[in-house]
FIKE-922773 format. One line per field, with one value per residue (C-alpha): residue number from 1; y, x, z; residue in one letter. Coordinates in Angstrom, 2 decimals. Example, Ala and Ser with C-alpha at 12.3 -4.5 7.8 and 13.67 -1.06 7.14 Angstrom:
! residues 2
seq [1_2]
y [-4.50_-1.06]
x [12.30_13.67]
z [7.80_7.14]
type [A_S]
//
This chain:
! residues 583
seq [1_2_3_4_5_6_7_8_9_10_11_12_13_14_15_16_17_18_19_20_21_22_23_24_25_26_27_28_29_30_31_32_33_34_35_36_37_38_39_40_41_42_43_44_45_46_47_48_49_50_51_52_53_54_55_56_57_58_59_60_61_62_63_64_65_66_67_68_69_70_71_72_73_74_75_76_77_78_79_80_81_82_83_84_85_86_87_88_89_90_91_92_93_94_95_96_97_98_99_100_101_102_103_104_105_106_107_108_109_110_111_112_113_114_115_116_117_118_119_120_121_122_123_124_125_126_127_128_129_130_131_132_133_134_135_136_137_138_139_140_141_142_143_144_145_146_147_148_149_150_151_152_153_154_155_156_157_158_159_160_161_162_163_164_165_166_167_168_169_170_171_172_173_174_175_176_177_178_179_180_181_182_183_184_185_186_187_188_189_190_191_192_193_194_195_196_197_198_199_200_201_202_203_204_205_206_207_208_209_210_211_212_213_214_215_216_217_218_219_220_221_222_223_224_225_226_227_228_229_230_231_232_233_234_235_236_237_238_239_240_241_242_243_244_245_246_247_248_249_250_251_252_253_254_255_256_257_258_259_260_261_262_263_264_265_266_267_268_269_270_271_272_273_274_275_276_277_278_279_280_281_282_283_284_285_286_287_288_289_290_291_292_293_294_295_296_297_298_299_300_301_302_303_304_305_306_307_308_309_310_311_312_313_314_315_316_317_318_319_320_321_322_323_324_325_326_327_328_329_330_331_332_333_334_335_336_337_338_339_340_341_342_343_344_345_346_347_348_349_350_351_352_353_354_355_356_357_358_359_360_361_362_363_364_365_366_367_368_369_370_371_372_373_374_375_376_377_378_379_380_381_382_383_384_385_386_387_388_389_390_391_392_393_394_395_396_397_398_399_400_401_402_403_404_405_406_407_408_409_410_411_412_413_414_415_416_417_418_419_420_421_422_423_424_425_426_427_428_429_430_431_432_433_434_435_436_437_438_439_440_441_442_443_444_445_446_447_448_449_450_451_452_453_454_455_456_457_458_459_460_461_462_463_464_465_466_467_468_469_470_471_472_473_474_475_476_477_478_479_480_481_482_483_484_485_486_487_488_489_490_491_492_493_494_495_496_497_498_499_500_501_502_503_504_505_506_507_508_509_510_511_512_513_514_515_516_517_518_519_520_521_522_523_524_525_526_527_528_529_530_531_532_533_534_535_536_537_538_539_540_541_542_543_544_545_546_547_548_549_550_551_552_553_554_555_556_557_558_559_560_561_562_563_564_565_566_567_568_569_570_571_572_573_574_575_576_577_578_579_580_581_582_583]
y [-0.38_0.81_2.02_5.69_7.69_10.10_10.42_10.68_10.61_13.33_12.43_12.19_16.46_15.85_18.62_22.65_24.35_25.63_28.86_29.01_29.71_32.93_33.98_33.52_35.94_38.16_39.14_38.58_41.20_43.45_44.06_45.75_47.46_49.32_50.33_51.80_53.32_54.82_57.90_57.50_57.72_55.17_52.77_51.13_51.61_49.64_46.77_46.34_46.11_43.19_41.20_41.29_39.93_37.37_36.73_35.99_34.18_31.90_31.53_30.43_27.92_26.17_25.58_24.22_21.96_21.06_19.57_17.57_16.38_15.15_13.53_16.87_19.25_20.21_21.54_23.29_25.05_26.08_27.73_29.13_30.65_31.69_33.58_35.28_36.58_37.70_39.03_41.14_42.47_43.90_45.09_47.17_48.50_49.56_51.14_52.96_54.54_55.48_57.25_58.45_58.38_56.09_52.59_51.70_52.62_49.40_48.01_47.79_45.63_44.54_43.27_40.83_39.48_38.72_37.30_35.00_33.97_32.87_30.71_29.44_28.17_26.78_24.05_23.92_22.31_20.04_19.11_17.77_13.57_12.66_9.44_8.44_8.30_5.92_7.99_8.33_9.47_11.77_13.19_13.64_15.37_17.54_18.35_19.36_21.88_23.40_24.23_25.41_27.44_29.09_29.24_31.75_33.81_33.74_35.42_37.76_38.64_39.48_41.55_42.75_42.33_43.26_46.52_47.34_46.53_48.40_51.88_53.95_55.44_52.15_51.09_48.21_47.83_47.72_45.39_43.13_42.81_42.28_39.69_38.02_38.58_36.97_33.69_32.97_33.35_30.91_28.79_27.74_27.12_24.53_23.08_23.01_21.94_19.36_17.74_17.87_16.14_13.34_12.86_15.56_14.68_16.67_20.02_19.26_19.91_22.43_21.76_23.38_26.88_27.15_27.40_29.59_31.83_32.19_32.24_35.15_37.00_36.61_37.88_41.06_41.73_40.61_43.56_46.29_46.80_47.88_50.35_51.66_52.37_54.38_56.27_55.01_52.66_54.16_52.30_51.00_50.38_48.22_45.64_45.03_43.43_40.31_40.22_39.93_36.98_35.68_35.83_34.21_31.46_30.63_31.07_28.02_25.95_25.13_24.86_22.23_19.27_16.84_15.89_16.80_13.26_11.73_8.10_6.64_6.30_8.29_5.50_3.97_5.28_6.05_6.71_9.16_8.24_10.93_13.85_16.73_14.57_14.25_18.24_19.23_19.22_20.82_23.60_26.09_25.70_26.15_29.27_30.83_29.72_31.43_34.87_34.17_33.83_37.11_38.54_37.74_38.79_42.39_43.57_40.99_43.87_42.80_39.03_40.46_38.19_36.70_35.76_33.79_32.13_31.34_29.87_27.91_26.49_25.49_23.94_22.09_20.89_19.64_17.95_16.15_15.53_13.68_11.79_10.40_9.33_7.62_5.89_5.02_3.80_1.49_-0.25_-0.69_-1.91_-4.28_-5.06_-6.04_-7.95_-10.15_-10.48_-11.29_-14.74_-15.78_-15.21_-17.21_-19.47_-20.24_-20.34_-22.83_-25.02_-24.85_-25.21_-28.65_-29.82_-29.06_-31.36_-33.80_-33.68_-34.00_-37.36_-38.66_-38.16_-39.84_-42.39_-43.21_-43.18_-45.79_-47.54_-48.28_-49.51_-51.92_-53.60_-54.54_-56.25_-57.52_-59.11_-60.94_-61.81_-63.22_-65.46_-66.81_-67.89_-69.37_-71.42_-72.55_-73.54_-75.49_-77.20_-77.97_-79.40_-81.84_-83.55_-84.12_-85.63_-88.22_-88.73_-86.74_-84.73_-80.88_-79.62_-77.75_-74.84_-74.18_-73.42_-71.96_-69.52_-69.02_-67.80_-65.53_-63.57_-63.12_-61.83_-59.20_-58.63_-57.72_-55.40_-53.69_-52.54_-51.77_-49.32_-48.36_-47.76_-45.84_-43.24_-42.72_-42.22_-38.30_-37.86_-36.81_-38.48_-36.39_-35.37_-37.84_-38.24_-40.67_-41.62_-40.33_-43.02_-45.86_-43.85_-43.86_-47.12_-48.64_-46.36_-48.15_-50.85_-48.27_-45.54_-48.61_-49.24_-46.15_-45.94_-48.82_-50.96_-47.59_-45.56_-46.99_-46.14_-45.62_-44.70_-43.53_-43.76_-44.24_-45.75_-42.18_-42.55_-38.75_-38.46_-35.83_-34.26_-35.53_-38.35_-40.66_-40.02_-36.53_-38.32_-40.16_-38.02_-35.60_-38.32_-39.89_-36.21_-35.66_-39.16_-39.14_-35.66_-37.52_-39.78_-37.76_-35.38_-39.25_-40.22_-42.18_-43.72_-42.55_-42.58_-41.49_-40.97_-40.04_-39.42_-38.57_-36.47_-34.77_-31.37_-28.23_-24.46_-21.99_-23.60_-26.04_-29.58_-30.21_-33.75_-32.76_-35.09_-34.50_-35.83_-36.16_-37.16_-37.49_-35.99_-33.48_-30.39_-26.89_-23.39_-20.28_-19.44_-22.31_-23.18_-19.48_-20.98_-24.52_-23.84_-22.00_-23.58_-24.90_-24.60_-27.46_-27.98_-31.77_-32.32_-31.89_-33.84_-35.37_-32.80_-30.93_-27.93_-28.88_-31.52_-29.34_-26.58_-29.18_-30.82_-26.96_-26.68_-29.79_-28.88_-25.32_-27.46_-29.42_-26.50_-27.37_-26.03_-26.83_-25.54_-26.59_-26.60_-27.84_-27.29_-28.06_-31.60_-32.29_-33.05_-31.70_-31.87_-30.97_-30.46_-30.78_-29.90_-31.18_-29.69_-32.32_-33.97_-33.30_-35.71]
x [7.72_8.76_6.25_5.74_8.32_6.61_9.57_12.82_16.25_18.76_21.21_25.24_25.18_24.26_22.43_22.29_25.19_26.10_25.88_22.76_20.89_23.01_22.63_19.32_18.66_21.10_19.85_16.30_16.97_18.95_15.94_13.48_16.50_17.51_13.60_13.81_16.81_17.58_15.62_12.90_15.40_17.91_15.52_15.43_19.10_19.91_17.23_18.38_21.93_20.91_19.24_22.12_24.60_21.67_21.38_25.02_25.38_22.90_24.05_27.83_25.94_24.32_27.71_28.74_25.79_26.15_29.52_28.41_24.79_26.11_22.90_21.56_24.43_23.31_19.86_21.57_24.22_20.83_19.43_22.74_23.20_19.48_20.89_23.41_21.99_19.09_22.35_22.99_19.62_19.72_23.03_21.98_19.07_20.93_23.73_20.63_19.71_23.14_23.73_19.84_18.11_15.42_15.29_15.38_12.07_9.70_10.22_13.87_16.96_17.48_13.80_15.32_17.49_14.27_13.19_16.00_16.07_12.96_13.47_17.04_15.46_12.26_14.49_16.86_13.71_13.14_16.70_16.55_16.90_13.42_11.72_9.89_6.14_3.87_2.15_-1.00_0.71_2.73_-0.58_-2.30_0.53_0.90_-2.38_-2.05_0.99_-0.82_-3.62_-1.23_0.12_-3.40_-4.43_-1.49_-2.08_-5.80_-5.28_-2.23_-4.72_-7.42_-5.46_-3.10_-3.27_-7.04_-6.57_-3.69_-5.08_-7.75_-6.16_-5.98_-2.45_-0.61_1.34_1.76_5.44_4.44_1.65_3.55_6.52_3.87_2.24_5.46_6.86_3.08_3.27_6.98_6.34_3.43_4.97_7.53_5.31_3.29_6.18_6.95_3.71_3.92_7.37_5.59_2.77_4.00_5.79_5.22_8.50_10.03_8.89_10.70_14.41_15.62_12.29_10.35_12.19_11.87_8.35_7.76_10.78_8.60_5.39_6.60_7.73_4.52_2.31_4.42_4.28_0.67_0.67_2.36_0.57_-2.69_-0.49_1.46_-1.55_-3.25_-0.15_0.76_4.02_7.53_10.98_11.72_8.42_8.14_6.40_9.38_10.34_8.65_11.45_14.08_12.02_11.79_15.98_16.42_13.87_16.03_19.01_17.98_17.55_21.10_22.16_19.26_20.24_18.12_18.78_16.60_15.24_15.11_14.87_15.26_17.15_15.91_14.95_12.59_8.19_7.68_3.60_2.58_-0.70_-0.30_-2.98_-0.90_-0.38_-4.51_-4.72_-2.38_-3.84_-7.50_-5.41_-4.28_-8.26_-9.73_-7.79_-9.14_-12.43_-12.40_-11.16_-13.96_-16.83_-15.60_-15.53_-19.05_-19.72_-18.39_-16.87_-18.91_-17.81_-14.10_-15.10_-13.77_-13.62_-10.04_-10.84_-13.81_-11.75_-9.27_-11.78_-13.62_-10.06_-9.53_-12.35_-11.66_-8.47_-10.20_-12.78_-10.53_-7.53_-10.96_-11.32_-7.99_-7.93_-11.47_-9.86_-7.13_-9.31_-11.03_-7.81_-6.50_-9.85_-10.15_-6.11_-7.14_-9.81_-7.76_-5.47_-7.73_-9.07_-5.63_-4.61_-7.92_-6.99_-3.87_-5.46_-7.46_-5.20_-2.97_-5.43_-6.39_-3.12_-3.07_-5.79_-4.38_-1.13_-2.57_-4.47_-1.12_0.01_-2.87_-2.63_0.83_-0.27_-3.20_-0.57_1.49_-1.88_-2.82_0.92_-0.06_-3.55_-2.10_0.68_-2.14_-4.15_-0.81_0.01_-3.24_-3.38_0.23_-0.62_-3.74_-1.80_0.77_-2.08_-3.63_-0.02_0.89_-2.66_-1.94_1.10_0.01_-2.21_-5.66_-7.58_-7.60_-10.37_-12.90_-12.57_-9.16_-9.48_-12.64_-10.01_-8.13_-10.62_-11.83_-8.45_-8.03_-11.25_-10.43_-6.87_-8.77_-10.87_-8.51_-6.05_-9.67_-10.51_-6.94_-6.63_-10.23_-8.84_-5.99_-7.18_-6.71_-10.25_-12.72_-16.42_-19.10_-21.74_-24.60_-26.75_-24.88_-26.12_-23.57_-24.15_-23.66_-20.24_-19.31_-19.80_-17.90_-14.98_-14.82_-12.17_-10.15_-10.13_-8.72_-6.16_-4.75_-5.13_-3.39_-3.58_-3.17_-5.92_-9.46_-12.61_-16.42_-18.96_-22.13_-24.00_-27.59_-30.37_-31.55_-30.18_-28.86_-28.69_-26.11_-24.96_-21.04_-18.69_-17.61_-13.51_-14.18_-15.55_-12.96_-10.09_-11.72_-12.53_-9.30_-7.63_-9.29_-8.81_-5.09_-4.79_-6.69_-4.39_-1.26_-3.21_-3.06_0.98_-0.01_-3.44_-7.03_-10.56_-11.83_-15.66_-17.62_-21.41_-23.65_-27.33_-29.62_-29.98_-32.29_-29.93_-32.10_-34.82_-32.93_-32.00_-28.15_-25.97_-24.10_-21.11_-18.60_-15.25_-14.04_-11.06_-9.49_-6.01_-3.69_-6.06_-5.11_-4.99_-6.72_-4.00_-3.28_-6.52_-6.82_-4.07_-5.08_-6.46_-3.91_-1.75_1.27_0.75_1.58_2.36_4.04_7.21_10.01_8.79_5.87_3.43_2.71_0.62_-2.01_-4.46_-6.86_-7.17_-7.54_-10.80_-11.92_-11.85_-13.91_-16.34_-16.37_-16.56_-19.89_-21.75_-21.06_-18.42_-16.56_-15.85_-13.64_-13.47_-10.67_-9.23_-5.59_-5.44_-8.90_-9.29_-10.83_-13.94_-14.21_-17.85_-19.23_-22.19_-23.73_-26.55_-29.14_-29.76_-33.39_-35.93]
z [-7.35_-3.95_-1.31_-0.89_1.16_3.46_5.78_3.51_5.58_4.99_2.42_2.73_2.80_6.65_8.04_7.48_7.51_10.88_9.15_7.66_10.17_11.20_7.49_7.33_10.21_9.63_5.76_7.59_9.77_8.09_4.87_7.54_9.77_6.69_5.91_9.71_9.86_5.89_5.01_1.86_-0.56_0.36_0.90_-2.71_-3.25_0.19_-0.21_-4.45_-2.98_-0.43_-2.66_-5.30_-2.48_-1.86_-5.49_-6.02_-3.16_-3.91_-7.75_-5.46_-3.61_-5.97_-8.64_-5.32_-4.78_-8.29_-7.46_-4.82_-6.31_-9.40_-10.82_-10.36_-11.77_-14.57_-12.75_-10.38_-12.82_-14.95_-11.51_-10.96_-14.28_-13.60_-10.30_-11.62_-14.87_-11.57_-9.48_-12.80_-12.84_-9.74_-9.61_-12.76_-10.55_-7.84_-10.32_-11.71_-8.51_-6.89_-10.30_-11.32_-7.86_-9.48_-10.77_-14.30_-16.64_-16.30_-19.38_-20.04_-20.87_-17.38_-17.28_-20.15_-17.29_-15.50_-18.14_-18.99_-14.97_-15.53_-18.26_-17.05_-13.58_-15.00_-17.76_-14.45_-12.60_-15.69_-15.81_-12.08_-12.10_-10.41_-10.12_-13.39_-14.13_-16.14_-18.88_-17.74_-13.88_-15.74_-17.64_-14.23_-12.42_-15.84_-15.26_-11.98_-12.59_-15.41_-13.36_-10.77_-13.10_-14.32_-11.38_-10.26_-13.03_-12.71_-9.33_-10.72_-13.85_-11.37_-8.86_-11.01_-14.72_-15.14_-13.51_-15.62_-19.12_-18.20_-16.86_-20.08_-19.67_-19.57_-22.51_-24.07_-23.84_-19.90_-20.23_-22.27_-20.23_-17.58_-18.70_-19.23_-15.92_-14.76_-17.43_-16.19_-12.40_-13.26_-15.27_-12.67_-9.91_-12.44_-13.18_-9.42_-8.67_-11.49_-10.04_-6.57_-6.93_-8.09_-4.03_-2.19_0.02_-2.21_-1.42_1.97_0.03_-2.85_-4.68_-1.65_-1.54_-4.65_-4.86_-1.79_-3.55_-6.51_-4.67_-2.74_-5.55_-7.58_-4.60_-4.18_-7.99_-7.57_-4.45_-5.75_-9.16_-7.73_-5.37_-8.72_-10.54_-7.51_-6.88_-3.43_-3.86_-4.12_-4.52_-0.81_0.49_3.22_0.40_-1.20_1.59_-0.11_-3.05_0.04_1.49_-2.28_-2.57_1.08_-0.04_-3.00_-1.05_0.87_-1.68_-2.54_1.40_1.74_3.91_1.32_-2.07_-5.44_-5.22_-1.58_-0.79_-4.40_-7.03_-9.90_-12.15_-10.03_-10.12_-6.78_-5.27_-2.80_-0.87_1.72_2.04_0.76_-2.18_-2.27_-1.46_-3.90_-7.50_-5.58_-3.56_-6.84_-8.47_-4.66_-4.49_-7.77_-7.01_-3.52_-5.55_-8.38_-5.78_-3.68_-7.07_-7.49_-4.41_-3.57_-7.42_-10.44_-12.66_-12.08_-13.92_-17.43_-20.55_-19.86_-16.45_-17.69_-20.52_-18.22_-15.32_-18.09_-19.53_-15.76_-15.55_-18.65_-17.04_-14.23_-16.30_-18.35_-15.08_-13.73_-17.08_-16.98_-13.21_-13.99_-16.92_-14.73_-11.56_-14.26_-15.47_-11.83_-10.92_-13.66_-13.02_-9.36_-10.33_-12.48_-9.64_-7.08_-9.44_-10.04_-6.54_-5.63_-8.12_-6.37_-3.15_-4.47_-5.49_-2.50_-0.59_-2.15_-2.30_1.80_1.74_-0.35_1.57_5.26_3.78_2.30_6.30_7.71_5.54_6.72_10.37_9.51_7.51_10.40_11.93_9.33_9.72_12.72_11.87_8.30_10.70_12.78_9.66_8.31_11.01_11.10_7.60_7.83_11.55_9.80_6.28_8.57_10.50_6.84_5.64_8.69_8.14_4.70_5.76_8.14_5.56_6.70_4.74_5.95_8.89_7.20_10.12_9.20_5.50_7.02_9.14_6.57_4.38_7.24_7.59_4.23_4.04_6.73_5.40_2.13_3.42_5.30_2.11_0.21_3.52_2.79_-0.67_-0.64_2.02_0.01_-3.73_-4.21_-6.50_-4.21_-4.36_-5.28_-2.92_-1.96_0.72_3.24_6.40_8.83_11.77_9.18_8.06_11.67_12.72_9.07_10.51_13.69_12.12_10.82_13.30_16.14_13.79_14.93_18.50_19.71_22.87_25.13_23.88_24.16_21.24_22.21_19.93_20.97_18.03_18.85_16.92_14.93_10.65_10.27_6.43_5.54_1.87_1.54_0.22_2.24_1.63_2.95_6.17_6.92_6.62_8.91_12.10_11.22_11.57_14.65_16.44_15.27_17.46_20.06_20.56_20.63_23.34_25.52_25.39_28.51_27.34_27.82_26.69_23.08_22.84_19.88_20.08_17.57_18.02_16.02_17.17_16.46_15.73_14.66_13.30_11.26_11.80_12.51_12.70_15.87_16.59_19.81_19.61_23.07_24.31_28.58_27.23_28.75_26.92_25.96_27.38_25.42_24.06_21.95_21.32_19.44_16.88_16.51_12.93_11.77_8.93_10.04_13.93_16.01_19.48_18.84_18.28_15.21_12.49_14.23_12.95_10.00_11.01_8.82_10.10_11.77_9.43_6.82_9.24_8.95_5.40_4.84_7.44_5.43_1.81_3.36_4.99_8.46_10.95_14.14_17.46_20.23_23.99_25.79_29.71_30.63_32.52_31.44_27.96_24.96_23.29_19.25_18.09_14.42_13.12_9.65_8.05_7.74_4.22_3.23_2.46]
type [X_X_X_X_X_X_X_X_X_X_X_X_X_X_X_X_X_X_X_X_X_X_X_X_X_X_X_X_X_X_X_X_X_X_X_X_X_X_X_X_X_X_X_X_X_X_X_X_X_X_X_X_X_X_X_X_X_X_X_X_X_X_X_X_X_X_X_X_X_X_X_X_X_X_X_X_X_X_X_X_X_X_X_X_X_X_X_X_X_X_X_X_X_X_X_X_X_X_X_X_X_X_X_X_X_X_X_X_X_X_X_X_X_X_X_X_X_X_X_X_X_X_X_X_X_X_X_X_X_X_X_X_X_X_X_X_X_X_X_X_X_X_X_X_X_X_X_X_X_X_X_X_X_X_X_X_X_X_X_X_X_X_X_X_X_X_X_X_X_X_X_X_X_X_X_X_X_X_X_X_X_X_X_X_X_X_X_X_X_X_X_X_X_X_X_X_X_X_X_X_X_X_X_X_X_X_X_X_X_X_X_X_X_X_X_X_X_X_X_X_X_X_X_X_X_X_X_X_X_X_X_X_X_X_X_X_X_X_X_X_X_X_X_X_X_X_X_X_X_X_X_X_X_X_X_X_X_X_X_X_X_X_X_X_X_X_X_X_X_X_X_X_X_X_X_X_X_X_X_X_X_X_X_X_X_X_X_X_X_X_X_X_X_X_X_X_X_X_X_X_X_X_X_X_X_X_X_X_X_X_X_X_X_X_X_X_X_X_X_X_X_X_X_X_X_X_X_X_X_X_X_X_X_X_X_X_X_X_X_X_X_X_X_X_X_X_X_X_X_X_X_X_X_X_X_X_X_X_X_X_X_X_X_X_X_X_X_X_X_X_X_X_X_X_X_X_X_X_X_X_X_X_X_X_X_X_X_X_X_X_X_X_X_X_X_X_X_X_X_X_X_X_X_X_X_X_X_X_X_X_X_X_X_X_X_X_X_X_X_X_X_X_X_X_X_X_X_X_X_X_X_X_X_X_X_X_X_X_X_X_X_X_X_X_X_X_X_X_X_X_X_X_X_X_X_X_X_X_X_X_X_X_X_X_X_X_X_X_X_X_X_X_X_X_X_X_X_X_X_X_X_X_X_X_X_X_X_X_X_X_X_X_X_X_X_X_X_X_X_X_X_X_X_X_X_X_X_X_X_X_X_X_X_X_X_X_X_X_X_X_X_X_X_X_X_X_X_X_X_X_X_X_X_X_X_X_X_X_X_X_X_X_X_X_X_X_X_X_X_X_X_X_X_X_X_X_X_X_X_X_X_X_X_X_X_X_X_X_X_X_X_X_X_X_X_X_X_X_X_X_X_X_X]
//
């Protein structure tokens, strides 16, 4: 699924045409120069003319936009079909009034162009490749547009419609070709609406003019009944300069510089997260509810029986529009829930296998130690076995000190793979209440081994048993972590110094040990990244990133935590604090 896209680039068509915006203003211009300039009379014949050259020019721009969008072409030669059959309409109309000074009677065949505009450039819209929906989206945005839709002819019903079933002369040829003029107006901005919400980038090409085309239309139907039935519109008023802003609308459409479907191919689900998508599906029901409440307000006698059937069905619609996006909140919520414990899962387990890891790499480095010792421990045993062999042959029995020595460096050779082989196992102890000076000072063997004859160890221990809750493997890896950065802060030597207190935070007794070391230290800056994974300030393959995030887990996994304080050319100082074992 791709992310939303609230700023789609123009497509291969460029820009506008350099002459749409001179076309634009020209036909712009021209509609209200004619109502200032023609007498009465003219007025209607000159504005029906207009809009048929608009008509049919738009109907010519979109076979050619169906040429060059071909994923779209057979949307665009619906909406041009729809054009022309409108370009016939109102050709008819102005043929009607050069030859019978008036426009047709209201119903009549030409209305059936209307009609079959309507329904040409509302399967058009359908027809347009756009981005595909899950079913439940595609519920919710069908919602929306059919809302949309009710919501336009709630308004045109109040405003226009309402008055007009109720005037007594009216007939119902004329309210029935009413009505249908109202539904397919509707109709198209739901299904606009409907396309739109879904990304509302799209009402920035074709998809865009098209609703404010039909928008504008529907409000100057919506205008000039209520003038018709009073007696005060006539062919040419200065309202119907609302169907030339409809025609110049749709006009636009074709000579759009965006495609139907910006961004994305139209077999991928795209989301929109931006506020007019948010606004959109409340904007059509605010609307009616603004005109019910002024109803209410200034004419309640307006609210007939089809205006409160259709505000209860919208209501309905909202009702159950809320009922699916609940439903669907609940699945993405329990979705994300069940992706949240296997991604902590994972975390989990990487995160022990981090640990397990930066062990396997201290282990090497005390390996490398123990050579050394094992080496000494060796050539003990073998100068003492040689001194044992020459007495036996001159004939002496074998010193008991010897065999005494020899039995002392094995001794020491064994407990140094057993310290070994205990820091390495990978199953971690379980917790117990260990005295952490007695850890410590057991360590001491172990944390030399990797030091060297450059680096020097002091342990300030004191006399005070601090009982803590841990294992003893968990212990060790995390002194062993921090004296192994110790001494790679001291390439020239130095002074390591650990010191252990008992110390009162809060109320509550704390093990408090320092780890301090006379190295080359660190500025802030470094110090702000020294427990982050895979950070290291040594070398190429000297460091893995991972030692000191790995001390902060296991601080973390026994309740305790760590700071640091360090100054360049100074040294640096890590302190840990245990929570005291009780009792």
């Amino acid at each position: 699924m791709l992310p939303p896209d609230t700023h789609p680039p123009p497509d291969a068509f460029g820009s506008w045409p350099k002459s749409a915006p001179w076309l634009v203003l020209a036909y712009g211009l021209l509609g209200p120069a004619l109502l200032l300039v023609l007498a009465p009379g003219a007025r209607g014949l000159a504005l029906n003319a207009l809009n048929t050259i608009i008509f049919a020019h738009a109907g010519i721009l979109a076979l050619a936009r169906a040429r060059k969008e071909r994923d779209a072409r057979w949307g665009w030669q619906g909406i041009a079909a729809g054009l022309f059959a409108q370009t016939l309409n109102q050709a008819w109309a102005t043929f009607s009034i050069l030859r019978y000074g008036t426009a047709p009677p209201f119903p009549s065949w030409g209305d059936l162009l209307s009609v079959l505009t309507l329904i040409l450039i509302a399967a058009s819209l359908l027809a347009w490749p756009l981005a595909s929906a899950s079913g439940s989206e595609r519920w919710r945005k069908g919602m929306d547009g059919l809302g949309a839709g009710m919501s336009a002819f709630f308004i045109g019903w109040f405003l226009a419609l309402g008055p007009l079933f109720h005037r007594p002369g009216s007939s119902p040829e004329e309210r029935g070709a009413m009505v249908v003029f109202f539904l397919g107006n509707a109709t198209i901005l739901g299904i606009c609406v409907y396309l739109g919400a879904r990304r509302t980038s799209r009402f920035r090409g074709p998809l865009g003019w098209v609703t404010m085309g039909f928008a504008a239309s529907l409000l100057q139907i919506t205008l000039q009944v209520p003038l018709v039935l009073v007696g005060q519109y006539r062919l040419g008023d200065s309202l119907d300069l609302l169907v030339l802003l409809a025609a110049i609308f749709i006009l636009l459409a074709p000579m759009a510089p965006f495609p139907v479907e910006p961004g994305h191919p139209p077999d991928v689900e795209v989301q929109d997260r931006s506020i007019g998508a948010l606004m959109l599906p409340m904007l059509p029901a605010a609307l009616a509810l603004a005109v019910v409440l002024a109803a209410l307000a200034w004419a309640p006698s307006t609210l007939d029986a089809p205006l409160l059937a259709m505000g209860t069905t919208m209501a309905g619609l909202g009702l159950f529009r809320g009922m699916l996006a609940l439903r669907d909140l609940q699945r993405l919520s329990a979705a994300l829930e069940s992706r949240v414990m296997a991604r902590t899962h994972d975390l989990e387990a990487m995160q022990e296998t981090m640990l397990r890891t930066e062990r396997m790499n201290a282990m090497a480095v005390l390996g490398a130690g123990m050579a050394h010792d094992l080496n000494n421990a060796l050539a003990t045993i073998r100068a003492c076995a040689e001194l044992a062999m020459a007495r036996l042959e001159e004939g002496q029995a074998p010193e008991g000190k010897d065999l005494a020595h020899i039995l002392v460096a094995a001794d020491q050779s064994t407990a140094l793979t057993r310290r070994l082989m205990s820091f390495g196992r990978s199953e971690d102890e379980p917790h117990a209440s260990i005295c952490l000076r007695d850890e410590l000072s057991h360590m001491e063997t172990i944390l030399r081994m990797l030091l060297g004859r450059q680096c020097s160890l002091r342990l300030e221990l004191g006399e005070t048993t601090v009982p803590i809750l841990g294992s003893r493997t968990q212990i060790e890896q995390i002194f062993v972590n921090l004296v192994s950065n110790a001494r790679d802060a001291m390439p020239q030597g130095g002074d390591i110094t650990i010191r252990l207190s008992r110390i009162l935070f809060a109320g509550k007794p704390l093990a408090c040990v320092e780890v301090e070391d006379t190295g080359e230290g660190m500025p802030p800056e470094v110090q702000a990244k020294i427990f982050s994974p895979f950070f290291t300030t040594k070398a190429p393959g000297r460091g893995t990133g991972l030692g000191l995030p790995s001390v902060r887990q296991l601080m973390h996994n026994l309740g305790g935590d760590l700071s640091v304080t360090s100054q360049p050319g100074v040294g640096t100082t890590f302190m840990l604090r245990f929570p005291v074992a009780e009792g």
